[in-house]
C-alpha positions in Angstrom: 0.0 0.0 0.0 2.7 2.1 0.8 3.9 2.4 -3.0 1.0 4.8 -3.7 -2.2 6.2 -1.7 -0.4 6.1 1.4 1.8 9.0 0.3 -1.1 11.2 1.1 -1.8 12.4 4.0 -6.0 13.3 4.1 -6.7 10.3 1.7 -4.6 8.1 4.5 -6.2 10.1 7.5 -9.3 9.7 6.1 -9.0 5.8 5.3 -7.6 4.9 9.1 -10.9 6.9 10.6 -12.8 5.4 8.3 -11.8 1.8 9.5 -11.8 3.1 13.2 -15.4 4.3 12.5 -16.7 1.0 11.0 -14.7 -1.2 13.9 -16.3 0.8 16.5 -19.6 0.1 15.0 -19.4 -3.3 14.5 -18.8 -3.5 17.7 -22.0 -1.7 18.7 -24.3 -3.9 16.6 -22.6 -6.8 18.0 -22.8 -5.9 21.6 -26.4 -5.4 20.6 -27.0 -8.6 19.6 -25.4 -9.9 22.2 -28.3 -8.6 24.6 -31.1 -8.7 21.9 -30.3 -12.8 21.7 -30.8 -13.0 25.4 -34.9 -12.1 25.4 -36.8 -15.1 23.7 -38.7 -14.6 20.8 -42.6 -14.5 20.6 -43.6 -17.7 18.3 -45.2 -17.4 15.3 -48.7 -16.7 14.5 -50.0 -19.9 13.1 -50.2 -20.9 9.3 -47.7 -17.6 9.1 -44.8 -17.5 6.6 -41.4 -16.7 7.5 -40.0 -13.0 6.2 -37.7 -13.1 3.8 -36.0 -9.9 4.9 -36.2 -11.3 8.7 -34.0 -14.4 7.1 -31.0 -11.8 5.8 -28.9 -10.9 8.4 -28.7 -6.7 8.9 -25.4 -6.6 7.3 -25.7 -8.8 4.0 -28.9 -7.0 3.8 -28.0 -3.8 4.1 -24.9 -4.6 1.2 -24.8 -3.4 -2.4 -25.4 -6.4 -4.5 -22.3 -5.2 -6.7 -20.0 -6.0 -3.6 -20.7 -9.3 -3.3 -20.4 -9.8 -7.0 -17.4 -10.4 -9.1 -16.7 -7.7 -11.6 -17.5 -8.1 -14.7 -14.5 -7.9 -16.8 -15.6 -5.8 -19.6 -16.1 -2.9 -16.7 -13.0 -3.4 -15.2 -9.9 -3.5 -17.0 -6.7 -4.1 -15.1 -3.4 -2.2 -17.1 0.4 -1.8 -16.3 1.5 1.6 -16.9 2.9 0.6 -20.0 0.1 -0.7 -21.1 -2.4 2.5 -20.2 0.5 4.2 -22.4 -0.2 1.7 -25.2 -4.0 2.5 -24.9 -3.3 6.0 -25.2 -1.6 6.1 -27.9 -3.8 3.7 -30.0 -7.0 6.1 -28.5 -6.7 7.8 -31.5 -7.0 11.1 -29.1 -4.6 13.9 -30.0 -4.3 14.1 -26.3 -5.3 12.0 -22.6 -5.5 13.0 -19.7 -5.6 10.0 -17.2 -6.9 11.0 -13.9 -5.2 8.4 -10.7 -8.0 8.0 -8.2 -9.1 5.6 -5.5 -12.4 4.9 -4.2 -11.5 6.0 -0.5 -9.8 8.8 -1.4 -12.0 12.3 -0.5 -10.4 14.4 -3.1 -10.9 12.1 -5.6 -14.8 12.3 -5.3 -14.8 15.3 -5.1 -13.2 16.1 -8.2 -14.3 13.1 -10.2 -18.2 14.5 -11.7 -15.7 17.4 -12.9 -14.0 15.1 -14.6 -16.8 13.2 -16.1 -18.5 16.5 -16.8 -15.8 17.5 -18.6 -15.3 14.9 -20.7 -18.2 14.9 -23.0 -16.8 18.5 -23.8 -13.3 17.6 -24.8 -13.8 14.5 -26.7 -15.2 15.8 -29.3 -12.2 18.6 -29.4 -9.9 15.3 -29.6 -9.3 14.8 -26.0 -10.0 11.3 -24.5 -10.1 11.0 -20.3 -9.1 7.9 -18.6 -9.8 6.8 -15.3 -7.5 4.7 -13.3 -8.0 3.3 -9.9 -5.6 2.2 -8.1 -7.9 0.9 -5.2 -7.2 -2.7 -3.9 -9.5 -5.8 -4.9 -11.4 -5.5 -1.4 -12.6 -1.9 -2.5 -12.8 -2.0 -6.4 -16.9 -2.9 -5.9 -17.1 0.4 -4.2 -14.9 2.1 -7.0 -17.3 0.3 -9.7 -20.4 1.5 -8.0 -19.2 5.1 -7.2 -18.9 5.0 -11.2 -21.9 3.8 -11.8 -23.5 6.5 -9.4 -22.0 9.1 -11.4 -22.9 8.1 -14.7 -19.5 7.0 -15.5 -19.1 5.5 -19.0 -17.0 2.0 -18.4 -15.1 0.4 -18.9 -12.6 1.9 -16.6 -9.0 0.9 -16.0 -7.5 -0.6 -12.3 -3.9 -0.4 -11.8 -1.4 -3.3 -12.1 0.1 -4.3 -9.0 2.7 -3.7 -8.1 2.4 -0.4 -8.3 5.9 1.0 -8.1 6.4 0.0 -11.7 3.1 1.7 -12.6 4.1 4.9 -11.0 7.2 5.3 -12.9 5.7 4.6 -16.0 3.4 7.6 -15.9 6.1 10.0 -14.5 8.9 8.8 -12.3 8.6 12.0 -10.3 5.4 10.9 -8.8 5.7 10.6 -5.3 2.4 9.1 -4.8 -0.5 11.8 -4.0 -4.0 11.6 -4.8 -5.2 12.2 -6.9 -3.3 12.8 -9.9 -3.8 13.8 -13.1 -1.4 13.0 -16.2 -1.6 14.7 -19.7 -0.2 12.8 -22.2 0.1 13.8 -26.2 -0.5 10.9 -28.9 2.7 9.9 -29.0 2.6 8.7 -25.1 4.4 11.3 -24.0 3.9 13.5 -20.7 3.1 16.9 -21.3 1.8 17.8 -17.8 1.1 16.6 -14.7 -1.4 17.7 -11.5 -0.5 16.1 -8.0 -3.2 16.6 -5.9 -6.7 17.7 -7.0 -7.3 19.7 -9.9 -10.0 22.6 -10.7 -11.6 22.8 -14.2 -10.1 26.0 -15.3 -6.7 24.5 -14.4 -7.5 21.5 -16.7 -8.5 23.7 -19.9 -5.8 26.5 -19.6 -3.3 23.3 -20.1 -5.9 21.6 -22.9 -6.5 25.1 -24.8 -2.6 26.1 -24.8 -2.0 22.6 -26.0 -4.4 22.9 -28.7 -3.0 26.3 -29.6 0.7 24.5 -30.2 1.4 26.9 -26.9 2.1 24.5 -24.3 5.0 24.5 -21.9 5.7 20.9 -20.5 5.6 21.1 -16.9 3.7 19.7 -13.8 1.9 21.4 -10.8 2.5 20.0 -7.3 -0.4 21.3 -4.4 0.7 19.0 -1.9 3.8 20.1 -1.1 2.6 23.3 1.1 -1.2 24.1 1.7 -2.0 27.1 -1.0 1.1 26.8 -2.6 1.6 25.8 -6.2 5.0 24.9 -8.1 5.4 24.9 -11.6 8.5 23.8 -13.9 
């Protein structure tokens, strides 16, 4: 885990009070149960049928169907970073921008309906979008779903594990923040890069100047110091 997501701070935070959250909870429901199993039930009425719902247990009813589901392949496509790099340069797309993103990860759902918005603008000025997640297979249902929620058009892309390689192949320079955005020109090659999460107007300034045969290569880093931005 550590080759990645880990590398930043909220998504991490976020993630270990997340699990504190749900630990503490299960305990609740099962000290509940404890002391609920303790009280005999009333008995039936006669000649009545047994609820299905009463049958489920709390928590498998109270599940997604998706996560107990394998994913169908054709949504989920697992990629090497040299392979997303193959897929963008047989996209066809003058340009990609491949957006890093986990399902966990606040940032990243926050920025993600941007994302999809913009999308159906830009493809038909040449530029493709790629999603990538690089959650784990115990949270790729939730990723799935959060898509599906959104609108999202899958397939989408998982990352390769191990991740190290896949890191380097998008930009060895990576540290590992979430999100991340990459833009990468036909021929594969990175053009710019967003560590941390991205505003629209930030997207398109890089997309138009790129379009314009203006672009400076370069890469914008907001983790490094809360309201502070470096360019090279």
């Amino acid at each position: 885990m550590s080759e990645l997501y880990l590398t930043d701070p909220w998504c991490y935070t976020r993630r270990v009070m997340h699990r504190a959250w749900f630990i503490a909870l299960c305990c609740s429901v099962l000290a509940t149960s404890c002391r609920s199993g303790e009280r005999r039930r009333a008995p039936p009425a006669a000649g009545a049928q047994p609820s299905v719902a009463a049958s489920v247990p709390a928590a498998d009813a109270a599940t997604p169907a998706v996560a107990s589901e394998a994913l169908p392949s054709a949504d989920w496509i697992e990629v090497s970073g040299a392979g997303l790099l193959e897929q963008v340069k047989a996209s066809g797309y003058k340009a990609v921008i491949v957006n890093a993103w986990a399902s966990w990860c606040g940032p990243c759902r926050r920025e993600m309906p941007m994302l999809l918005a913009l999308q159906a603008n830009l493809v038909p000025k040449g530029i493709g979008v790629f999603l990538v997640s690089v959650d784990e297979a115990s949270s790729r249902p939730a990723a799935v779903t959060f898509l599906r929620e959104h609108g999202a058009a899958l397939p989408s892309y998982v990352a390769e594990r191990p991740l190290g390689p896949f890191k380097v192949a998008l930009n060895p320079n990576w540290p590992g923040m979430l999100p991340a955005s990459f833009f990468f020109d036909a021929s594969g090659k990175l053009r710019y890069h967003w560590g941390g999460e991205v505003f629209e107007h930030e997207l398109l300034k890089v997309v138009d100047e790129f379009l314009a045969g203006t672009l400076v290569d370069g890469e914008a880093r907001f983790g490094l110091i809360p309201g502070k931005v470096e360019e090279h």
